[in-house]
N, CA, C and O atoms as a Tripos MOL2 file, in Angstrom:
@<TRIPOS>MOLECULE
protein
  216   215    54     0     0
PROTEIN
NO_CHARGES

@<TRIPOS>ATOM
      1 N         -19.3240  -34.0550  -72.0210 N.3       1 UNK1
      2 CA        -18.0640  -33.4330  -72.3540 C.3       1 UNK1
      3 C         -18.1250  -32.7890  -73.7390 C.2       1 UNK1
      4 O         -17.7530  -31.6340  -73.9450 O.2       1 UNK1
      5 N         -18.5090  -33.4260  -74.4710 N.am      2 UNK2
      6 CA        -18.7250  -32.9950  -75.9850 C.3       2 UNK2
      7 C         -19.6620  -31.7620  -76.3100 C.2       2 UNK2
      8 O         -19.5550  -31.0370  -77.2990 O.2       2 UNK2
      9 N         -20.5740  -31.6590  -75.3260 N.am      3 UNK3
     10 CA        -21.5130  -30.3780  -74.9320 C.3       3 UNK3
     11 C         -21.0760  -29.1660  -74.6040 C.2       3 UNK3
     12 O         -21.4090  -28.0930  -75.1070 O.2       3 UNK3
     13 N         -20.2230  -29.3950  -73.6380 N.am      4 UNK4
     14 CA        -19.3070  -28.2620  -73.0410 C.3       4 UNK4
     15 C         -18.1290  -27.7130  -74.1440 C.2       4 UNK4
     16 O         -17.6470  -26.6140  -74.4160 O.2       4 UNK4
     17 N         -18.0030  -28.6680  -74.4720 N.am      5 UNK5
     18 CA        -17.2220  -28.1930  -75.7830 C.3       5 UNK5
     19 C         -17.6750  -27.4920  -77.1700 C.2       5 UNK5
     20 O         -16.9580  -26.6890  -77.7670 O.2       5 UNK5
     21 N         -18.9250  -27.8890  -77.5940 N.am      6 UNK6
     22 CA        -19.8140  -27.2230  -78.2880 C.3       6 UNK6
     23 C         -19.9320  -26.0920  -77.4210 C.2       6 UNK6
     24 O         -19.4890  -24.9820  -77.7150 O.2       6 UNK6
     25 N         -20.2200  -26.2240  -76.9020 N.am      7 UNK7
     26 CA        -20.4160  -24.6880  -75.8050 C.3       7 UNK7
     27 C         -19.2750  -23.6000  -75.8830 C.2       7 UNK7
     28 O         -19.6670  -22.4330  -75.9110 O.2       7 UNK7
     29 N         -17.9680  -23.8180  -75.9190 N.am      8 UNK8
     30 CA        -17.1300  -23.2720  -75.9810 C.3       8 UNK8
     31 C         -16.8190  -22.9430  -77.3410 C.2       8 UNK8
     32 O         -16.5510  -21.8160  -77.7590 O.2       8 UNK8
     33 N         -16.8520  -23.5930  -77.7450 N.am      9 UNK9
     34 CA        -16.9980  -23.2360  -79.7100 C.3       9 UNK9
     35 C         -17.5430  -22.0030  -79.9390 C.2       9 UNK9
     36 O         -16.9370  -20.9630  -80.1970 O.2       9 UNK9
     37 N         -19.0290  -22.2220  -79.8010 N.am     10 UNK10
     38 CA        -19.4440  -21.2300  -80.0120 C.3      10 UNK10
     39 C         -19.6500  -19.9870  -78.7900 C.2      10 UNK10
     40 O         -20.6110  -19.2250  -78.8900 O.2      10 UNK10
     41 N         -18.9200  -19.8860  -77.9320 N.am     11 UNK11
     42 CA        -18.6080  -19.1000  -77.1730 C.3      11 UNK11
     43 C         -17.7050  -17.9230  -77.5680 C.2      11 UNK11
     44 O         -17.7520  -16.7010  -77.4290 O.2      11 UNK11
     45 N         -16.4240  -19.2670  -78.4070 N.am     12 UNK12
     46 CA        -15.5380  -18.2740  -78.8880 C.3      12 UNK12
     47 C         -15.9240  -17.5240  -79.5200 C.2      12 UNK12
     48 O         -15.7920  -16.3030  -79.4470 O.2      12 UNK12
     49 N         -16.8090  -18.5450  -80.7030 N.am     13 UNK13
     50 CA        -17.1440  -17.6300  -82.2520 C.3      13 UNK13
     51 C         -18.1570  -16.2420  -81.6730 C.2      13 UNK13
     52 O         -18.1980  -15.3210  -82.4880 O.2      13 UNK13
     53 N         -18.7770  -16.0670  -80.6640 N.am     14 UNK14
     54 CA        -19.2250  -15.0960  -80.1050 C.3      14 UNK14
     55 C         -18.1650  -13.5910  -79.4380 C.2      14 UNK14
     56 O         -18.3640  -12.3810  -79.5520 O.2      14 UNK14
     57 N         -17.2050  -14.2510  -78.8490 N.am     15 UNK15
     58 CA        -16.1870  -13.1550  -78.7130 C.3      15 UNK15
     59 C         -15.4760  -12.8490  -80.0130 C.2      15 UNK15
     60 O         -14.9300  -11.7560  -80.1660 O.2      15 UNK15
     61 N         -15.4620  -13.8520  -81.0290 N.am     16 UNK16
     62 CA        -14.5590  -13.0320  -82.3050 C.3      16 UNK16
     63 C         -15.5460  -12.3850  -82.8530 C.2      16 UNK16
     64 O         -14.9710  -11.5810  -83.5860 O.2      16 UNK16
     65 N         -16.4010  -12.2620  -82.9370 N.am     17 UNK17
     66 CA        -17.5790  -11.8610  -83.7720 C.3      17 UNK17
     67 C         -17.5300  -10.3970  -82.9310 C.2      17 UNK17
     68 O         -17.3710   -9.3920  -83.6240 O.2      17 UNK17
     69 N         -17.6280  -10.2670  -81.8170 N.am     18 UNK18
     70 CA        -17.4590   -8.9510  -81.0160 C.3      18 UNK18
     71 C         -16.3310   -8.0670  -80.9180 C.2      18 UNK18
     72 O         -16.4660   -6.8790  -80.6220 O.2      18 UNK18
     73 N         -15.1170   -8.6570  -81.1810 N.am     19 UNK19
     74 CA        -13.8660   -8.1190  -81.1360 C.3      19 UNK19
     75 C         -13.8680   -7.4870  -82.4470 C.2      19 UNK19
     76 O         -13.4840   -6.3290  -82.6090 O.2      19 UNK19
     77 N         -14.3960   -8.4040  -83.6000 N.am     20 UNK20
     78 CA        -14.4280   -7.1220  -84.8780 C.3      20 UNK20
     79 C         -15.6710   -6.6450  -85.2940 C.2      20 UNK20
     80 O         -15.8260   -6.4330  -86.4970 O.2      20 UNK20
     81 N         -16.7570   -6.3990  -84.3660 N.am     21 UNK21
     82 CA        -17.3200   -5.2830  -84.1810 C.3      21 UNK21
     83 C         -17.3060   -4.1550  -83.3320 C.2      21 UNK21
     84 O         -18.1100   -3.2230  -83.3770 O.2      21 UNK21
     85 N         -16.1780   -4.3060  -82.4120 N.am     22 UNK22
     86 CA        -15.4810   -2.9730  -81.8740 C.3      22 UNK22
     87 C         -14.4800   -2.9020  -81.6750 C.2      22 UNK22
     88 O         -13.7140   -3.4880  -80.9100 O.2      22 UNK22
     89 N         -14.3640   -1.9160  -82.5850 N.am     23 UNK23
     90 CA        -12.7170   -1.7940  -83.0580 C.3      23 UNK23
     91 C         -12.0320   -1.5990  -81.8870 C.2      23 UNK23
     92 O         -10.9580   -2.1280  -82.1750 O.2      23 UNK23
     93 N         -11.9360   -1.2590  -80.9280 N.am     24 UNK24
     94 CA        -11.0140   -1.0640  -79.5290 C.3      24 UNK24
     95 C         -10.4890   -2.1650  -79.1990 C.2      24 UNK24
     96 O          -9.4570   -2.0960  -78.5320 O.2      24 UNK24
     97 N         -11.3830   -4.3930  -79.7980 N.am     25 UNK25
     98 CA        -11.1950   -4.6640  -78.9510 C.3      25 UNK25
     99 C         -10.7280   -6.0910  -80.4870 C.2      25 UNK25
    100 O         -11.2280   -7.2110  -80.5950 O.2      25 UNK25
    101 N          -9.7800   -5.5150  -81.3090 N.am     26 UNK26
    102 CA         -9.9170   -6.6530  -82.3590 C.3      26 UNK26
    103 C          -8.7650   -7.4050  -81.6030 C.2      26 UNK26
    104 O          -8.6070   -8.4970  -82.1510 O.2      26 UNK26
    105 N          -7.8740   -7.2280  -80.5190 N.am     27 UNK27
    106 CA         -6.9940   -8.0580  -79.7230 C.3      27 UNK27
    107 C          -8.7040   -9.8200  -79.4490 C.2      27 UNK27
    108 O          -8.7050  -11.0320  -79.6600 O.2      27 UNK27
    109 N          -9.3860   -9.1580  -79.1030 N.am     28 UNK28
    110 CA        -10.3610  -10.5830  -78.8160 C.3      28 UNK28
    111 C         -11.1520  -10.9560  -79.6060 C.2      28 UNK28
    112 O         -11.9000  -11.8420  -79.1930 O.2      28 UNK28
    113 N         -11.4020  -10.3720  -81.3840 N.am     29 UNK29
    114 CA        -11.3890  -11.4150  -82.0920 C.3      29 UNK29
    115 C          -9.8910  -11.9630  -82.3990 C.2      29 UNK29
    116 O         -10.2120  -13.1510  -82.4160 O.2      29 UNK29
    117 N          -8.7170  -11.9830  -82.6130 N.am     30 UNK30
    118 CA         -7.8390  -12.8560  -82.7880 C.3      30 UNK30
    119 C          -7.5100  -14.3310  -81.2020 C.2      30 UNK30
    120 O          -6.9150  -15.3850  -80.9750 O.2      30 UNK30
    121 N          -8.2380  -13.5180  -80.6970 N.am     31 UNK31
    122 CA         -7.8600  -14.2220  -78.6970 C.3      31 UNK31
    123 C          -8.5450  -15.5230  -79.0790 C.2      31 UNK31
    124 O          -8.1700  -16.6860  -78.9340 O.2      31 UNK31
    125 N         -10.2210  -14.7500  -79.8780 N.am     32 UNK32
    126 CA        -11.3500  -15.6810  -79.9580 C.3      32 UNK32
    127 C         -11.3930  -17.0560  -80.8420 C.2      32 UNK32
    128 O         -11.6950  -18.2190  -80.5720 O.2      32 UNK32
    129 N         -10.7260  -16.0420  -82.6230 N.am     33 UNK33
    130 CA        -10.4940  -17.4280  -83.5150 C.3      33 UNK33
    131 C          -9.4280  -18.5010  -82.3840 C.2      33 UNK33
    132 O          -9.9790  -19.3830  -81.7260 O.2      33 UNK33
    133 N          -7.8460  -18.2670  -82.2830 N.am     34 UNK34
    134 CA         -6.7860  -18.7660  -81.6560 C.3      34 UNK34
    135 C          -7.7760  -19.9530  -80.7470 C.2      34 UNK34
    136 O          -7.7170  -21.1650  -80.9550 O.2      34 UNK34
    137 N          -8.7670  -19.2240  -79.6100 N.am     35 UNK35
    138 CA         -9.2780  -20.5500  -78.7450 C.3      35 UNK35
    139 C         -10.1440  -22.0420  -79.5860 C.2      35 UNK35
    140 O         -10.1620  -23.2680  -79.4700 O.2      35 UNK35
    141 N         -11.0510  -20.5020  -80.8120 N.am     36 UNK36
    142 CA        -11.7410  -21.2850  -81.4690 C.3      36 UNK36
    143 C         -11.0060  -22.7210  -82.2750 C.2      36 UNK36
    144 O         -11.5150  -23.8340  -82.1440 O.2      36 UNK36
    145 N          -9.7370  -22.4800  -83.1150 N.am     37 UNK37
    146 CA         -9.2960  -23.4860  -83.6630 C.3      37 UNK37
    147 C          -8.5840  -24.6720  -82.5650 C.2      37 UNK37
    148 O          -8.5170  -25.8670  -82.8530 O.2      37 UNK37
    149 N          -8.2000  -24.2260  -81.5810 N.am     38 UNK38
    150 CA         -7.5980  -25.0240  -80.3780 C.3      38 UNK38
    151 C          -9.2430  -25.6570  -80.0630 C.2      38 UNK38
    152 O          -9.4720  -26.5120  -80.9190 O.2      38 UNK38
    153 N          -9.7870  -25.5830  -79.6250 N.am     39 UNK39
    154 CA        -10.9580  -26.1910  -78.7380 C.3      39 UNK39
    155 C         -11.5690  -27.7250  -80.2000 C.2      39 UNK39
    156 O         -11.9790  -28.8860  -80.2200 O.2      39 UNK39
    157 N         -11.2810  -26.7970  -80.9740 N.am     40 UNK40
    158 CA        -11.9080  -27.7430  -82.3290 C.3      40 UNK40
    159 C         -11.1000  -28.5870  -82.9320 C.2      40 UNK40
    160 O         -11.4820  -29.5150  -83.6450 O.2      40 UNK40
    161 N          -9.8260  -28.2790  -82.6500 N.am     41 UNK41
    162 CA         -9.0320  -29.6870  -83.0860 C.3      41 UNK41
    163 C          -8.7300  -30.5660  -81.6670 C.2      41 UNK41
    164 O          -8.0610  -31.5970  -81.7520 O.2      41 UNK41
    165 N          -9.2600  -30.1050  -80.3450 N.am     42 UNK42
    166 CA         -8.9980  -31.0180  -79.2340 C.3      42 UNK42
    167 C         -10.5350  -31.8050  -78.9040 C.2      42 UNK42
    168 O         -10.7480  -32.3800  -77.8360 O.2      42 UNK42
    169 N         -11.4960  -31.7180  -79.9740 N.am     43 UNK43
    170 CA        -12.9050  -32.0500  -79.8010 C.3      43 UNK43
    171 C         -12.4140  -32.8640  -81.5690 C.2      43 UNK43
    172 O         -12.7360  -34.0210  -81.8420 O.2      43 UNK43
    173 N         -11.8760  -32.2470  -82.2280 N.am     44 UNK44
    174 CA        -11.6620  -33.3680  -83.3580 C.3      44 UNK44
    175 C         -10.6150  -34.9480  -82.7590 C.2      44 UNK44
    176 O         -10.8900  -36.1260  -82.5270 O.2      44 UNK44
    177 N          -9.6700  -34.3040  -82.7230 N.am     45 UNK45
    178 CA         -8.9420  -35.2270  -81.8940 C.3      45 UNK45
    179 C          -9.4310  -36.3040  -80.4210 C.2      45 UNK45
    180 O          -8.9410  -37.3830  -80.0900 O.2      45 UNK45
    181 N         -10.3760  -35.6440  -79.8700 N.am     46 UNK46
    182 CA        -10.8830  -36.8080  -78.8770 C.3      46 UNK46
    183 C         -12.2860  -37.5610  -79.5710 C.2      46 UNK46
    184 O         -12.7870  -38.5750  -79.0840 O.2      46 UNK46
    185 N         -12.6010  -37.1460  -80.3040 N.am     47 UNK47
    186 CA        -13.8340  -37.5860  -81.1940 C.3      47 UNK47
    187 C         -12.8110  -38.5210  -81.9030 C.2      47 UNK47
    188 O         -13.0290  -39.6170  -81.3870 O.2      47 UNK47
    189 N         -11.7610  -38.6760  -82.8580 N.am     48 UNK48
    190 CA        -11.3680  -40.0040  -83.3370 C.3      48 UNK48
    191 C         -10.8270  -40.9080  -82.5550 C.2      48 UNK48
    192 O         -10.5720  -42.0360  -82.9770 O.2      48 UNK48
    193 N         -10.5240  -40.4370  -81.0150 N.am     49 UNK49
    194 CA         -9.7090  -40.9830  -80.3930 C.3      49 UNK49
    195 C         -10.8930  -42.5350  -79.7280 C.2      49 UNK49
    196 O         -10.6680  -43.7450  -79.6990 O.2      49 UNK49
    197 N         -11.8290  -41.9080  -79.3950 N.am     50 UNK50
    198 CA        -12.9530  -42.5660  -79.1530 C.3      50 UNK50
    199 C         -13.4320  -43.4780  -79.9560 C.2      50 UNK50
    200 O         -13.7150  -44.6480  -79.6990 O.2      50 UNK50
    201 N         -13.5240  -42.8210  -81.0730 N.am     51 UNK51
    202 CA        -14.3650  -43.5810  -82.2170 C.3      51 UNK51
    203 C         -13.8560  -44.6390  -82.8570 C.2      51 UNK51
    204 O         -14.5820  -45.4330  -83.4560 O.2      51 UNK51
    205 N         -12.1910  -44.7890  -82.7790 N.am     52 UNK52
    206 CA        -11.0810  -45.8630  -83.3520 C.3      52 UNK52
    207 C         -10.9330  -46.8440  -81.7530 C.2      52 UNK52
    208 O         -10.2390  -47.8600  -81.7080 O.2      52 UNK52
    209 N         -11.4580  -46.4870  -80.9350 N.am     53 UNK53
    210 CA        -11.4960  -47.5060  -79.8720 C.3      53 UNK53
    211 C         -12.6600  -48.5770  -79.4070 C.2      53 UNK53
    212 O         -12.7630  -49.4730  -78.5700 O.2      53 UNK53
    213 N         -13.7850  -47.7440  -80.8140 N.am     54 UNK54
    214 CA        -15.0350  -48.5630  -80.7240 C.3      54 UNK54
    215 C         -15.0140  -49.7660  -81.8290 C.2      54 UNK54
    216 O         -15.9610  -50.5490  -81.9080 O.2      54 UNK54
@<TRIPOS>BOND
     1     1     2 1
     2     2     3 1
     3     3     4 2
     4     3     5 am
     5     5     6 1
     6     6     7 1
     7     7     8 2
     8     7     9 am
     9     9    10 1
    10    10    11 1
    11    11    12 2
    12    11    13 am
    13    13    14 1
    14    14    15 1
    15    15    16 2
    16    15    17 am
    17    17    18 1
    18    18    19 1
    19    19    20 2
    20    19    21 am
    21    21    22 1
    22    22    23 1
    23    23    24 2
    24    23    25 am
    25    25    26 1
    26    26    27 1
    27    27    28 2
    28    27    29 am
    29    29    30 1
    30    30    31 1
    31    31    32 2
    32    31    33 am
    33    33    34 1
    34    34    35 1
    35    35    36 2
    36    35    37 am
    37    37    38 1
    38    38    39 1
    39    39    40 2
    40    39    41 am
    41    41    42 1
    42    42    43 1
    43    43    44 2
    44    43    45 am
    45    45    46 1
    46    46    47 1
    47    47    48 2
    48    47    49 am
    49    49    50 1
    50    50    51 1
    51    51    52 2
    52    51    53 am
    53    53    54 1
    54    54    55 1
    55    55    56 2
    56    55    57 am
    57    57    58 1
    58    58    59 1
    59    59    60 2
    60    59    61 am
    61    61    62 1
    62    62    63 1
    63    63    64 2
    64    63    65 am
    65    65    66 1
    66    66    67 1
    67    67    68 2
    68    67    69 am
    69    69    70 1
    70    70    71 1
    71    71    72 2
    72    71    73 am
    73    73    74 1
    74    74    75 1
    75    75    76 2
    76    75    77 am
    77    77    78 1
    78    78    79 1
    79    79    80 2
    80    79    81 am
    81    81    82 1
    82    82    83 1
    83    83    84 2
    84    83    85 am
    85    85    86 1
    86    86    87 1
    87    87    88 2
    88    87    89 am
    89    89    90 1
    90    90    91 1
    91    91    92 2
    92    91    93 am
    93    93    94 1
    94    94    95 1
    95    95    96 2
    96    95    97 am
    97    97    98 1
    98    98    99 1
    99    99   100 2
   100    99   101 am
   101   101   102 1
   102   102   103 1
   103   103   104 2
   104   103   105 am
   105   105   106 1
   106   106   107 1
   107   107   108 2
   108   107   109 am
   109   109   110 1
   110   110   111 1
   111   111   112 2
   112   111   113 am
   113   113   114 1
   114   114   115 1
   115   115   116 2
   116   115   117 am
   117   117   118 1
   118   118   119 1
   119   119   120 2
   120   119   121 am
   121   121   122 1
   122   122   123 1
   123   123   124 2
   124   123   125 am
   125   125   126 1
   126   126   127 1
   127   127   128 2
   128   127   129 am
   129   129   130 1
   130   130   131 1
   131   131   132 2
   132   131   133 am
   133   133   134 1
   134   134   135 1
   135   135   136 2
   136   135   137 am
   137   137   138 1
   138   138   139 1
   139   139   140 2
   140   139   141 am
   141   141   142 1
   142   142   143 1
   143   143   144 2
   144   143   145 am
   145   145   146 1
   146   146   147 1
   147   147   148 2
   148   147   149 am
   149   149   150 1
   150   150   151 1
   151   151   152 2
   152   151   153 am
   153   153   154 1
   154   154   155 1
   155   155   156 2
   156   155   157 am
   157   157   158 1
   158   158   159 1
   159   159   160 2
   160   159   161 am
   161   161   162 1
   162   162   163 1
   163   163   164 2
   164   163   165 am
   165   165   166 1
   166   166   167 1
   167   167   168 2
   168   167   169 am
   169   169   170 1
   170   170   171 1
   171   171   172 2
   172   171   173 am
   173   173   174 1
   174   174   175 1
   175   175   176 2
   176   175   177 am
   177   177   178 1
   178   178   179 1
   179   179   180 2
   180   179   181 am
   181   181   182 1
   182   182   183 1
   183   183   184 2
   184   183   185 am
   185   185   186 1
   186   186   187 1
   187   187   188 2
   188   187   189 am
   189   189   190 1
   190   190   191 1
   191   191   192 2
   192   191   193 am
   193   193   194 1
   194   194   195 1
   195   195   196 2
   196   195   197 am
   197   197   198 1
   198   198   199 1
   199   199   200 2
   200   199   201 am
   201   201   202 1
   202   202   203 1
   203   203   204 2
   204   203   205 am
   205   205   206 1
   206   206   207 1
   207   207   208 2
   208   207   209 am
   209   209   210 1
   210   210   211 1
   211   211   212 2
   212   211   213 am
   213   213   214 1
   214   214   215 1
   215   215   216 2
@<TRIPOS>SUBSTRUCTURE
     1 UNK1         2 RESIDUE 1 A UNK
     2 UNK2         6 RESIDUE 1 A UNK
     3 UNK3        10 RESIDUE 1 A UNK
     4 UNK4        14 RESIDUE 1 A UNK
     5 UNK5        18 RESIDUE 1 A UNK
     6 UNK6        22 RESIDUE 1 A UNK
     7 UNK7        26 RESIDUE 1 A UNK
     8 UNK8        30 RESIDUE 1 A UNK
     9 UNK9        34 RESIDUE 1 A UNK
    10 UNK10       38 RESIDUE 1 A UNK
    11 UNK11       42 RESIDUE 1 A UNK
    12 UNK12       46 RESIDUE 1 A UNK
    13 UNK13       50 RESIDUE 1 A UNK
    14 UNK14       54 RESIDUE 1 A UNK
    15 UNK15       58 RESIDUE 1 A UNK
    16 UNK16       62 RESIDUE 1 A UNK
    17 UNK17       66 RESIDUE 1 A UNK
    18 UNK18       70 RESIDUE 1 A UNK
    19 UNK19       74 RESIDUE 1 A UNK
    20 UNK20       78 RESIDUE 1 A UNK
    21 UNK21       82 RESIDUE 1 A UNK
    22 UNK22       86 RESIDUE 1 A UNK
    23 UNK23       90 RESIDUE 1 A UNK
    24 UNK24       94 RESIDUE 1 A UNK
    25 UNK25       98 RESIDUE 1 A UNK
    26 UNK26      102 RESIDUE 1 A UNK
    27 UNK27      106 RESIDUE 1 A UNK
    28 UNK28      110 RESIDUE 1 A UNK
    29 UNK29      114 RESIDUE 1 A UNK
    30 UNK30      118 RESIDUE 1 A UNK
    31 UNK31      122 RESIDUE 1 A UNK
    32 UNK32      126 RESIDUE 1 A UNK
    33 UNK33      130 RESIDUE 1 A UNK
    34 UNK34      134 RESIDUE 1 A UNK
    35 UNK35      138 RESIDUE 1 A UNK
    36 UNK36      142 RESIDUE 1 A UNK
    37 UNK37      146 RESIDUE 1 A UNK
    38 UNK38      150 RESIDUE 1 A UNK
    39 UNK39      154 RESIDUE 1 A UNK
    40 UNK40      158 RESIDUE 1 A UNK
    41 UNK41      162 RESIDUE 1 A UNK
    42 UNK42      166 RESIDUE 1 A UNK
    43 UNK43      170 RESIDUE 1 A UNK
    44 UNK44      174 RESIDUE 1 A UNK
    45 UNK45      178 RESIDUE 1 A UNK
    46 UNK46      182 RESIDUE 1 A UNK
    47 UNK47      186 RESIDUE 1 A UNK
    48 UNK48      190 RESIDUE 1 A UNK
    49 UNK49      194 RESIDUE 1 A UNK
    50 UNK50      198 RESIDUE 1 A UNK
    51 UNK51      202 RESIDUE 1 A UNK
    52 UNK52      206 RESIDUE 1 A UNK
    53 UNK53      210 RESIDUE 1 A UNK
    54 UNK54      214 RESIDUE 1 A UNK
């Protein structure tokens, strides 16, 4: 699970990185950060959630 999520991380950071290198498409770097900070505080958040149950 934690893989797939790394995965998506940097998935995003791959579409924001593309959205402001073409300008037509800076709607998906903002699409990209927005998923990026969501995916990373729901991988922060299940990472303590885990870790305070050990």
């Amino acid at each position: 699970m934690v893989g797939f999520l790394v995965f998506l991380l940097i998935a995003w950071l791959v579409l924001s990185v593309l959205g402001f290198v073409i300008k037509g498409l800076l709607w998906l770097a903002f699409l990209g950060i927005v998923l990026f900070v969501v995916t990373a505080i729901f991988l922060w958040v299940k990472r303590k959630a885990t870790g305070a149950a050990r």
